[in-house]
N, C-alpha and C positions, 0 to 999 in steps of 0.2 A: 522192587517195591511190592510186587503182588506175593511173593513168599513175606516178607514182613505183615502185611495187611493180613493174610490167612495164620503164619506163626501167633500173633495177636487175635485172634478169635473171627478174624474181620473177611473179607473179600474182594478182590476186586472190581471194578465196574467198569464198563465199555459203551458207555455214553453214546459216542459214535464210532462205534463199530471196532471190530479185533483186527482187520484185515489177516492177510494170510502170513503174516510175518509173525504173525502171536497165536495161530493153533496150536504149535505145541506148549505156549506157558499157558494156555486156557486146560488144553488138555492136562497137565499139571496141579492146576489147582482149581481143578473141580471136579465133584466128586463124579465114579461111575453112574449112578442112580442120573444126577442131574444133565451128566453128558448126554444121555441115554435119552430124557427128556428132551432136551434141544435139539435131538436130531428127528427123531419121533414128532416133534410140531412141526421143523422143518419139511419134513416129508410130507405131514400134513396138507402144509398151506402153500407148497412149494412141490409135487408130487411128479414135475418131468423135470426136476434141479437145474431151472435155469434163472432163477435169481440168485444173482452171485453165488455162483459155484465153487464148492471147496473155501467158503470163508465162514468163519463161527465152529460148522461142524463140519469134519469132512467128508463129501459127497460117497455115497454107499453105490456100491455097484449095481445096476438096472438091468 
C-alpha cells in the first residue's frame, strides 16, 4: 500500500507508530533529507536512545 500511496503522489502515515517490522518500508519510501530529519529530532529529544530504541529511525551508534 505505501508504494501505491507514494507511486500516486501521496505518503504514507503511522498514526500509531511504525514499530520495527516497518523500518525498512519507512526507510523505502521516504526521502533521504526527511529520514535525516527524523533521526536529527530523535536525537534531539531522545539524546541517550532510550525511548523505544531502533523504532521509526534506527538508533545511530554513541
Amino acid at each position: 500500500m505505501a508504494a501505491l500511496a507514494t507511486g500516486m503522489g501521496g505518503s504514507f502515515a503511522a498514526e500509531h507508530g511504525l514499530g520495527r517490522a516497518k523500518i525498512a518500508m519507512a526507510d523505502r519510501n521516504r526521502g533521504t533529507v526527511e529520514r535525516e530529519l527524523m533521526a536529527r529530532l530523535k536525537d534531539a529529544f531522545d539524546p541517550q536512545g532510550t525511548m523505544n530504541p531502533s523504532v521509526l529511525v534506527r538508533t545511530r551508534a554513541r
